[in-house]
N, C-alpha and C positions, 0 to 999 in steps of 0.2 A: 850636605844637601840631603833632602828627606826625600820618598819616593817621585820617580819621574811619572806623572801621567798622560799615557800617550794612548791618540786616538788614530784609529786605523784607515782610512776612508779609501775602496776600491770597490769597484762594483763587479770583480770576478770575486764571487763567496771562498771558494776554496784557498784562492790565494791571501785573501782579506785571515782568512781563520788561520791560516797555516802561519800567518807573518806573524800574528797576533800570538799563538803559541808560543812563536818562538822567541817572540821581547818578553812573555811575561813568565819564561823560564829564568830571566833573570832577578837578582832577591829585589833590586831596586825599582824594577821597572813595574808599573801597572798600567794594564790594556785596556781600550776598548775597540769596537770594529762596528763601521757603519756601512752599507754596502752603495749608500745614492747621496746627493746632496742635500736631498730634504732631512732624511736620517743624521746625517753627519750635522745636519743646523740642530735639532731637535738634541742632540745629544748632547751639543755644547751646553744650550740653554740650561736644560735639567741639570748638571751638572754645577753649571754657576749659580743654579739659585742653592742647589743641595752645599755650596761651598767646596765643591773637590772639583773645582776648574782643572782641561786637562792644560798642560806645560805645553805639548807640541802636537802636530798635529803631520801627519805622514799620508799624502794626498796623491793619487793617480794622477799623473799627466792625464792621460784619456781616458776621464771619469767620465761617463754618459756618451762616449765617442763613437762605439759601436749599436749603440741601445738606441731606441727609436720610440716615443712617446712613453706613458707611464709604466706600461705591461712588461717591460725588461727584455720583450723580446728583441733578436738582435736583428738589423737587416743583412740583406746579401751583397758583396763587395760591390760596388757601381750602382748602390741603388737608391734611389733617391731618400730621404726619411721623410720628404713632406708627402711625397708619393706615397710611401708603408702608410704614414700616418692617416690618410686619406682614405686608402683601401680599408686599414682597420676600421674607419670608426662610421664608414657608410652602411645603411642597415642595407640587408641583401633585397633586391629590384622583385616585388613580386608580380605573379604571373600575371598577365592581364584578367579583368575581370570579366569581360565582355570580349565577343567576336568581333573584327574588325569590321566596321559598316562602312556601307558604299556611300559615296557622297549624294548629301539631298540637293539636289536643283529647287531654290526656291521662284516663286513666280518671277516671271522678268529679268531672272538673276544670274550670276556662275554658277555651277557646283559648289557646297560648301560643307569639305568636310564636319560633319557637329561632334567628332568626339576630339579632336584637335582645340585646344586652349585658344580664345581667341579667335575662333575661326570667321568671325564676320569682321573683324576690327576693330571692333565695339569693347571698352572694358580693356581694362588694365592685364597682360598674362601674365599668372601666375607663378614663380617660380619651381622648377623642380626638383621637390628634395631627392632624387636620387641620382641626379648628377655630381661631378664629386668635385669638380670646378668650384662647387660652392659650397662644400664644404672647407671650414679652418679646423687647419691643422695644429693641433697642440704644441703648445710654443715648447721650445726645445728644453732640456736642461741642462743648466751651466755646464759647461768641462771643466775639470779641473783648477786650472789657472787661475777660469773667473769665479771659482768657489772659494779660491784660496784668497783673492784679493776681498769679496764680501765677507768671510770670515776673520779676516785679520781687519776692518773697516768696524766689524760688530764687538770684535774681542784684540784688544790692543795687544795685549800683553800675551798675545799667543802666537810660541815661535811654530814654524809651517817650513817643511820640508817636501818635494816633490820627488815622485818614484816616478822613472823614466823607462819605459820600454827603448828608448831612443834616444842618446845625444843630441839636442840638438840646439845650435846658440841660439837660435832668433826666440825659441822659446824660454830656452832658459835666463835671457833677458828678458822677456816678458813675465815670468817668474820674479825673478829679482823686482823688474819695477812694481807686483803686487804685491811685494810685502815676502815672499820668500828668504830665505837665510840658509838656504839647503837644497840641492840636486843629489840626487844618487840611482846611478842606474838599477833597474831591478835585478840587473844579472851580479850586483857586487855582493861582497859577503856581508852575515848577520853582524861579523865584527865591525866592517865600513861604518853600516847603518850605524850600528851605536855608538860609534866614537863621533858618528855625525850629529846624533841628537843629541848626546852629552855637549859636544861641541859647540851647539845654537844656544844651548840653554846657559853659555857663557858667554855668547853675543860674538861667537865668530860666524862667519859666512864659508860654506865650506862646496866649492865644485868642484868637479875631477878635474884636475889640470889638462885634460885635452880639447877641455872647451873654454879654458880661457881666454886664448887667443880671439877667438870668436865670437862671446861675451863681447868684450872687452872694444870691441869692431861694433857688434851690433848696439850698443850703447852711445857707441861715438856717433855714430850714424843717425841713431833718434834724436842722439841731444843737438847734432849740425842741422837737420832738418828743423826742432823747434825751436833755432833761436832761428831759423830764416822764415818760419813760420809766422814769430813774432814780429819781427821787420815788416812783413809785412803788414801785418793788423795793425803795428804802429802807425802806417801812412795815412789811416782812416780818418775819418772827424769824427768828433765824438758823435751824432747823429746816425752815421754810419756804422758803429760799432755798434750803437743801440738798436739797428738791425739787422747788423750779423747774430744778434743774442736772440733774440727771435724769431730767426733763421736756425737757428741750433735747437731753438726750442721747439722747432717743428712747425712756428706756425706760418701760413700764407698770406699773402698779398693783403687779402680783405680783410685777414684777423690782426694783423701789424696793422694794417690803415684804421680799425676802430681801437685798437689798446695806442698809439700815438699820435693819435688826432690826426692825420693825415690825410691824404685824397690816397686812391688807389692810384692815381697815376704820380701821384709824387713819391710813394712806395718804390713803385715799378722803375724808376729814374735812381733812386736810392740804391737798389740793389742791383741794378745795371753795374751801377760806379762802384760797388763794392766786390762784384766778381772781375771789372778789367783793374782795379786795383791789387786782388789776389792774384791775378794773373790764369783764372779760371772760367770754363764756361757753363759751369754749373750747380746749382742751388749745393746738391749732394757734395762735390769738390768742393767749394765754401765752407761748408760746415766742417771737414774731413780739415783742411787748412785750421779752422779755428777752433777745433779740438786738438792741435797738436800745440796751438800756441796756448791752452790753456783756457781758450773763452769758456765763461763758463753761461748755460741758455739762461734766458729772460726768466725771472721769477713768474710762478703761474699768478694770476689776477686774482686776488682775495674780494670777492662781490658784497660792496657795503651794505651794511641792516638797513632794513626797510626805516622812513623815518616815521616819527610820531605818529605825522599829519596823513601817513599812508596806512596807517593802524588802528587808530581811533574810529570806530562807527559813531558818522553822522547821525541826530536823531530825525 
């Protein structure tokens, strides 16, 4: 076997460098170290086009876990990150421009304040940007897990192992079913580590025996749930199933009644009969049922080319 090349991906630097050192004191092993997910995609890419793909990939459980929007910063225990992210990215409220005016009495009329938006009724009010209710919050970045499952999705042939601050089976089956072949807690030694990546890169699957047990349960558990999952979607009609898929695919009532010719009220009848058939009473609970059984959402609508006769200028 010729050099192992392995990529580091944790978003604590010191740790990412110190680990990194210490696989590529070995003669066989070559490192690299990415600190975020975006970095960690960018690196595979470069890497496969340059031909020196790396072999495995050694991935934080809780990569982006404590970090909150792009800036790295971390938040404080209990605190929301849609919140931080909200606060960061609203610009600071400045001072008022003008003295607060008294309300004008116009002829005939109430008091009406005029520096209040809206103040007669008249006209649309304008929203206010520095409320923070209206500002969106910067969509989160993958954890770990879901980084490991898109990169084994983009790069097949890349074994992926997970560094753990914390045992634990439900994730480390969620592990496994993305495409993992490796758990190793961060507290074990640099020797573990390497008889583990050597290990995958032989096509063994390697967890600490005190989570097998566990594993081994929480898999049994997913797999008993989606064959009851499936039982159920099987009871559907095919018209039914055709939309639960577009139930999954997000869309509503009115967007399923023009993508399947339907009336909205035969929609609304349809997915009546499709939630007391799941045994559900909710849109969200449906979909959650038929992602476990594998449904997969309604293809999006490819909008046919305009024709000839809608292109041609008349003379």
């Amino acid at each position: 076997m010729g050099r192992i090349r392995v990529l580091v991906v944790d978003d604590h630097r010191i740790f990412a460098e110190a680990l990194a050192a210490a696989l590529a004191a070995e003669p066989d092993v070559e490192v690299g170290a990415a600190g975020s997910a975006a970095a960690a995609e960018r690196a595979l890419e470069r890497a496969a086009v340059e031909g020196r793909a790396f072999d495995v990939v050694l991935i934080d459980a809780d990569l982006g876990a404590e970090g909150a929007g792009a800036s790295g910063a971390r938040t404080r225990p209990g605190q929301d990150p849609a919140d931080e992210a909200r606060r960061r990215l609203a610009p600071p409220v400045p001072p008022p421009r003008h003295p607060a005016a008294p309300p004008v009495a116009p002829s005939g009329g109430r008091p009406v304040d005029l520096l209040r938006p809206d103040a007669r009724g008249t006209g649309p009010t304008r929203p206010d940007p520095y409320r923070a209710d209206q500002l969106r919050a910067a969509p989160p970045a993958p954890d770990g897990i879901t980084l490991l499952a898109r990169l084994r999705r983009a790069h097949p042939g890349l074994r992926a192992v997970v560094l753990a601050a914390v045992d634990d089976p439900h994730r480390a089956a969620r592990a496994l079913h993305a495409g993992a072949t490796g758990w190793v807690a961060k507290e074990s030694s640099l020797a573990r580590l390497l008889a583990v990546v050597r290990g995958v890169l032989r096509d063994e699957t390697h967890l600490p025996p005190a989570l097998l047990t566990g594993v081994i349960r929480e898999l049994t558990t997913a797999r008993r749930d989606r064959t009851e999952s499936e039982r159920l979607v099987d009871t559907l009609t095919p018209r039914e199933k055709q939309i639960l898929r577009c139930m999954v695919a997000g869309l509503g009532r009115q967007a399923v009644a023009e993508r399947l010719y339907l009336s909205p009220h035969t929609v609304r009848t349809h997915m009546q009969n499709v939630l007391g058939k799941l045994g559900v009473h909710s849109t969200l609970a449906a979909v959650a049922v038929a992602r476990r059984a594998g449904v997969s959402p309604a293809e999006p609508v490819v909008p046919a080319p305009p024709s000839i006769a809608t292109t041609v200028d008349r003379p």
